[in-house]
Backbone bond lengths (Angstrom), bond angles and torsions (degrees), N, CA, C in turn:
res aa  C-N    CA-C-N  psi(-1)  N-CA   C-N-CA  omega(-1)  CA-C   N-CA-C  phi
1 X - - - 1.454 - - 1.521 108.66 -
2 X 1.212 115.04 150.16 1.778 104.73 -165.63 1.718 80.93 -132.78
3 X 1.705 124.06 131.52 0.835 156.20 163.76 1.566 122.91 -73.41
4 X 1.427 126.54 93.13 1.725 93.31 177.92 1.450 110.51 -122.17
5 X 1.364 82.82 159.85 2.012 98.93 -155.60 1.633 106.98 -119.81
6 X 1.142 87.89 106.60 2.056 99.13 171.46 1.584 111.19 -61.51
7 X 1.709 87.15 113.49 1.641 88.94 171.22 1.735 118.86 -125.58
8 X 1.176 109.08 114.62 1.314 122.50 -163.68 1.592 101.93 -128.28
9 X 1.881 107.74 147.78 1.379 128.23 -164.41 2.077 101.26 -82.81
10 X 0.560 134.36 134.76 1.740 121.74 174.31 1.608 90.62 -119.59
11 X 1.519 105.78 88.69 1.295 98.70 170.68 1.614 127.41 -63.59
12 X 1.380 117.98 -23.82 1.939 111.63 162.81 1.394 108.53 -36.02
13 X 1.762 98.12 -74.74 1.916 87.72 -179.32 1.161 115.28 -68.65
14 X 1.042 139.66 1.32 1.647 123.50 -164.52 1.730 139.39 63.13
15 X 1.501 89.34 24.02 1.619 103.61 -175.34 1.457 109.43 -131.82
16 X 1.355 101.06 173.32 1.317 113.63 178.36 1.778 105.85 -109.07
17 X 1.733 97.96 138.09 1.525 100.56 -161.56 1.804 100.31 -111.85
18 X 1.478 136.87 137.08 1.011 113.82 175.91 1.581 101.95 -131.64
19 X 1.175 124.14 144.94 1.509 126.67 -150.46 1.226 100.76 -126.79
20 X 1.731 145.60 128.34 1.296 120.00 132.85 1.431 107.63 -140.56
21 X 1.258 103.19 142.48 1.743 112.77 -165.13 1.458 104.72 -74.67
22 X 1.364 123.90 -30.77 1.699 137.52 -165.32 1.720 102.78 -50.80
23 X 1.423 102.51 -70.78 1.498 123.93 173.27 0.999 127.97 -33.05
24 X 1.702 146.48 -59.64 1.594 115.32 -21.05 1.516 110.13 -84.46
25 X 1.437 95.88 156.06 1.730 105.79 171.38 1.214 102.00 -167.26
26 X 1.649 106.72 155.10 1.290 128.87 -174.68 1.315 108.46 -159.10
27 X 1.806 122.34 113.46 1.078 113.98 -155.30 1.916 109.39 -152.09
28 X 1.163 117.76 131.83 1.532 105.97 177.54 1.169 109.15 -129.25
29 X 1.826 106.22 167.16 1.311 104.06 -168.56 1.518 112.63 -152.97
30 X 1.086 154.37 153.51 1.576 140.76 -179.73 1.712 117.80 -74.37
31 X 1.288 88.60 -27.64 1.730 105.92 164.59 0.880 118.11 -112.36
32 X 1.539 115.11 155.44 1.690 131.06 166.55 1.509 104.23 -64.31
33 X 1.441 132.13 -58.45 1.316 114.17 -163.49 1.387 114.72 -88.72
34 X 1.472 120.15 -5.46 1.489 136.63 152.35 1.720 123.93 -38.78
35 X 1.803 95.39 -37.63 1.331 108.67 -164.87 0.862 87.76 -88.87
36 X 1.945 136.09 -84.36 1.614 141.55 -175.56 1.502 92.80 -20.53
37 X 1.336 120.96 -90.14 1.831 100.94 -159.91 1.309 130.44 -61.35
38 X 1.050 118.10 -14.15 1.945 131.77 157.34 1.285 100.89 -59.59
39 X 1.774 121.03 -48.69 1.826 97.85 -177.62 1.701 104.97 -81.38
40 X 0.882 103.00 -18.06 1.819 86.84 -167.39 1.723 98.14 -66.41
41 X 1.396 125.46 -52.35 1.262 120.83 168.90 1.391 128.46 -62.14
42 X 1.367 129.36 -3.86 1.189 132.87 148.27 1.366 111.47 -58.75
43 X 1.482 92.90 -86.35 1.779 119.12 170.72 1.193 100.96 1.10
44 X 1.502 125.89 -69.37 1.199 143.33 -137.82 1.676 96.56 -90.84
45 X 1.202 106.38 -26.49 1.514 113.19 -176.23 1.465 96.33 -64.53
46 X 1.372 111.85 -82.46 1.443 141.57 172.09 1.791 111.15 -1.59
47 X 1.595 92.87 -97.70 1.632 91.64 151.75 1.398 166.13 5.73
48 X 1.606 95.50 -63.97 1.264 119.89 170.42 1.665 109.81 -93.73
49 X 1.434 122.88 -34.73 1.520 109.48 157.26 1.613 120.41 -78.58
50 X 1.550 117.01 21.47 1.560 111.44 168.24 1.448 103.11 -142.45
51 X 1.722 98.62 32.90 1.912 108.00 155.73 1.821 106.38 65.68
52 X 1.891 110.61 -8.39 1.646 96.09 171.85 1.526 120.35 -105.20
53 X 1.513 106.43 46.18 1.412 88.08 175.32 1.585 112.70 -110.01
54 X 1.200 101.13 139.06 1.950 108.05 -149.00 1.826 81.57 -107.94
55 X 1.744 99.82 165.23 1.863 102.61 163.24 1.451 110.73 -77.19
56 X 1.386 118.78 6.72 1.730 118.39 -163.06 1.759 106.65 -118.31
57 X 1.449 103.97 -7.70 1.487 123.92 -172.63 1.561 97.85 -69.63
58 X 1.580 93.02 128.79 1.716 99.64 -173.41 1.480 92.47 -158.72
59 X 1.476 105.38 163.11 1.657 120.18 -150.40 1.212 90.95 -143.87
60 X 1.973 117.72 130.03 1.449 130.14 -149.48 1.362 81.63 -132.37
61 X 1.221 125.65 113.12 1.678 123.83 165.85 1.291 106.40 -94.01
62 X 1.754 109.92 132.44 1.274 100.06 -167.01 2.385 83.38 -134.51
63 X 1.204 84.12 114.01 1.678 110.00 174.49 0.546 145.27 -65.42
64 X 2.043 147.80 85.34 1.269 141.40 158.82 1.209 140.22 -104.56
65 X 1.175 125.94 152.98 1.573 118.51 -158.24 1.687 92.84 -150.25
66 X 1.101 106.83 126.41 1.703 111.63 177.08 1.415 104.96 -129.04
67 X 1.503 138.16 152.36 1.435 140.63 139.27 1.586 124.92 -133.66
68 X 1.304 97.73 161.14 1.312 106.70 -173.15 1.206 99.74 -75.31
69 X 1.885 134.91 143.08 0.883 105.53 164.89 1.764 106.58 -122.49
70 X 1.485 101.10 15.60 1.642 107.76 -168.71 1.112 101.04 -146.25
């Protein structure tokens, strides 16, 4: 089952936010690669205490980042 997880910058707080409703999780972080390995070990947490974590279960981060610049 392939999982995908919205990861977007929230420049107010200054973090990176990654979202996915499937799982559930909701998770931030000051870094980008802070966040990816914090969700995969969540993820993985998550999952396995709600009986769906499969050997084929994989997590598709899909990235946006916008700013104001005016």
């Amino acid at each position: 089952m392939s999982y995908n997880i919205a990861v977007h910058w929230d420049s107010e707080a200054g973090v990176w936010c990654a979202i996915c409703d499937e799982i559930p999780l909701a998770l931030e972080s000051n870094s980008f690669d802070a966040l990816v390995e914090k969700t995969k070990h969540i993820a993985r947490e998550i999952l396995a205490l709600n009986n769906k974590l499969e050997n084929a279960a994989q997590l598709c981060f899909k990235v946006s980042h916008s700013e104001r610049i005016a």
